[in-house]
Every structure is written in structure tokens, then in C-alpha cells.
N, C-alpha and C positions, 0 to 999 in steps of 0.2 A: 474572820469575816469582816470585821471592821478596817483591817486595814486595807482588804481589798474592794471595800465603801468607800474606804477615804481616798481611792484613785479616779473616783467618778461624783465626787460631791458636787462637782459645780453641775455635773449631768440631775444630779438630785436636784439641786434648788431650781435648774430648767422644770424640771416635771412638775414640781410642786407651784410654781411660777405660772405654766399653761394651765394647770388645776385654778389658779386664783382669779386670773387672766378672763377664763373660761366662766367661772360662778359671777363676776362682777359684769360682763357684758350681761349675762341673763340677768341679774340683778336689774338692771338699769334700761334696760328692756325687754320689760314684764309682754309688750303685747306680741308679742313675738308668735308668729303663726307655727304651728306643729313641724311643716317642713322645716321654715330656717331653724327653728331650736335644734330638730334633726340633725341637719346642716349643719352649727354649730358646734353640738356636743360631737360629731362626725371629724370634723378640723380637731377638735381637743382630742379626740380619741386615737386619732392617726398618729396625731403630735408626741402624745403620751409613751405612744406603741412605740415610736421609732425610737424616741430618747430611751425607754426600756431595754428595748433592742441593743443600741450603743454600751448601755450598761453592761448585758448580757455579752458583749463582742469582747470587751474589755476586762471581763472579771471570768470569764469562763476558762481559763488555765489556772491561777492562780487559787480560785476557790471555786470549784466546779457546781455545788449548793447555790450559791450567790446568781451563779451563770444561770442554771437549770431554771431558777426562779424569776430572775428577771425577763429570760427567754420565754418562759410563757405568760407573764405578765406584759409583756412586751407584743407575742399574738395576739392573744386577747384582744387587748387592745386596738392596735393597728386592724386585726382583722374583722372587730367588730366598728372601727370608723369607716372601715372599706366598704362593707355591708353597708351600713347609715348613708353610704355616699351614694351608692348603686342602686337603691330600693328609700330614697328618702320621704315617700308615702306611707311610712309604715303606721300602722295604727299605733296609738297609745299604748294599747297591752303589749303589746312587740317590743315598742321602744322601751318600755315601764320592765321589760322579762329579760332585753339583752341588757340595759343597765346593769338590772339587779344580778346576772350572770358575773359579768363583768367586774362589777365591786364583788363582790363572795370568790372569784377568783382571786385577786388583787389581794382581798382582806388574809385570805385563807394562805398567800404568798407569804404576804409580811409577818402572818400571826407564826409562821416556819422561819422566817428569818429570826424572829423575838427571840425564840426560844433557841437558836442557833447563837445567838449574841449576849445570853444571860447573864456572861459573864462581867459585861460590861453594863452596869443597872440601868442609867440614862438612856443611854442609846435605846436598847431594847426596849423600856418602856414607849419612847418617842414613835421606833417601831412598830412596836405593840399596841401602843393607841391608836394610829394608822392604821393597821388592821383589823382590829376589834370595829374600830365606825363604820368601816367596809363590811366586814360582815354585817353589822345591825342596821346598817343603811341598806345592803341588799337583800339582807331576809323580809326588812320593811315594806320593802317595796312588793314583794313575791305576797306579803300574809294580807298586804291592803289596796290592792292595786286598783280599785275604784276613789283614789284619793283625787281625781282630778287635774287636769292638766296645770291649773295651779299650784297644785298642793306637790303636786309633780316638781314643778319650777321649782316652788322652793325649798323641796326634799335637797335635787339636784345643786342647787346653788349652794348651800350649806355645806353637803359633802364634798364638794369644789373646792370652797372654799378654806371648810378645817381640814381636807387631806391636804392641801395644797399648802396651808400655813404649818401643818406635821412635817412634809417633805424638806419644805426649805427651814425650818430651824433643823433639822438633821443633817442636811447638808452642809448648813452653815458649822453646826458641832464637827462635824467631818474634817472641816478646814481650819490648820494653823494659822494662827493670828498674823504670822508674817511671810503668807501669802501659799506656803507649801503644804502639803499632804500631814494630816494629823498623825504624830509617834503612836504609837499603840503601844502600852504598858502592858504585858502579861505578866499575874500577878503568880508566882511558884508556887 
């Protein structure tokens, strides 16, 4: 699995790039009316979906797992920014229930990659952290969803921001120091 991660690393550090990208605009503008947040997390989720997709385009011979997973982390995605684009009136609980879908897929993706990768302890864990926040950032949001459009922002902005900071040091571990695809050591 990992070496056919380390043929889309730079696609990694892209996603986790629009994740960070994505938490520091709402950071820095807190007043932000429900539609453009909408709108916003909508641009990040399309963005997400499609570099996903890429991933899935690219890893799906080689490691058919990797493909399958990215692929629907990759709908997800895309197709819930599609939706945010089409219907960006949506109420809170909508936006606060396709989030939280959204991350518990994601989370529930990567926590299968972890465990697909155990061989290699770092990675997986990198992984595995990534997924685990996903899941507890969208079970959070499903057990509390009267937390307020605030509290909303800065749920979102955090998990933006530490998936986004998980992605790109994984990607970056992915990539040889001298500019090529990282060797994968399998140990007998």
C-alpha cells in the first residue's frame, strides 16, 4: 500500500494543503455568513473530492484497497461539495449532518488504510491519527449538534486544520529526500 501512496504524495500534501488552506480562511474570518462558510467548505470539499479521485485514478491497478478507498472518499467528498454548491441555503443541522457524514466516512477510509499499512508503524499511525479525528470529529458533531454556528466554525477549522497538517506530513514521509518516490523496505 505504501508504495502505491508514495506515487501520489504530492496529491497527499495537495489535500491536506486545501484542508489547511480551507481552516485558516474561516479562522480569519470568523463573521462569515452560513451561506459563504457553505460556499467555502463546498470549494474545499469539491477540491478534496477531486484530488481523492486523482488518487483513486492512479492507485487503483496497482493496489486495488487504496483505489476502492480513495474512490469513495473521493465521492464523498466531491459529491457532498456539489450538493453545498446546489442547495447553499442549507440549515445548520444539514451542514453540521453532511459534515459529520463526510468526516466518519473519510475517518472510517483511513482507520482501513491504518490497519492495511501496520506494517509499516509511522505511516499507519500518521494514518491512523487522521482517521480516528475523523471519526471523533464526526461522531462530535452527530452527539452535539446544538453547539452553534460558532462552535460549528471552530469544530471545522481545527479539523481542517489538524487533518490537513496529518496529510501533508504523510505525504511529505512518502517523498525521497532527492526528489523521487519513497523505496518501501519489506521486512521478510
Amino acid at each position: 500500500m505504501l508504495d502505491t501512496l508514495a506515487g501520489s504524495w504530492l496529491t497527499i500534501v495537495l489535500r491536506g494543503a486545501a484542508a489547511i488552506l480551507f481552516g485558516l480562511v474561516a479562522l480569519v474570518t470568523p463573521q462569515l455568513t452560513l451561506d459563504r462558510l457553505t460556499t467555502l467548505f463546498a470549494a474545499y470539499a469539491v477540491a478534496d473530492g477531486v484530488l481523492a479521485l486523482l488518487v483513486a485514478a492512479r492507485t487503483r491497478r496497482r493496489d486495488p484497497l487504496v483505489g476502492r478507498l480513495s474512490l469513495t472518499t473521493g465521492i464523498a467528498g466531491a459529491g457532498l461539495g456539489a450538493l453545498a454548491l446546489v442547495w447553499p441555503g442549507l440549515t445548520l443541522l444539514a451542514l453540521l449532518l453532511l459534515i459529520a457524514a463526510r468526516a466518519l466516512v473519510d475517518g472510517i477510509a483511513s482507520l482501513t488504510g491504518a490497519v492495511h499499512l501496520r506494517r509499516d508503524a509511522a505511516d499507519a499511525r500518521l494514518l491512523g491519527a487522521a482517521g480516528f479525528a475523523s471519526v471523533v470529529f464526526g461522531l462530535a458533531l452527530v452527539v452535539f449538534p446544538a453547539a452553534g454556528v460558532l462552535g460549528l466554525l471552530w469544530w471545522i477549522v481545527l479539523f481542517a486544520i489538524g487533518i490537513g497538517g496529518l496529510l501533508v506530513a504523510l505525504g511529505v514521509r512518502l517523498r525521497r529526500p532527492d526528489g523521487g518516490e519513497r523505496g518501501i523496505a519489506v521486512a521478510a
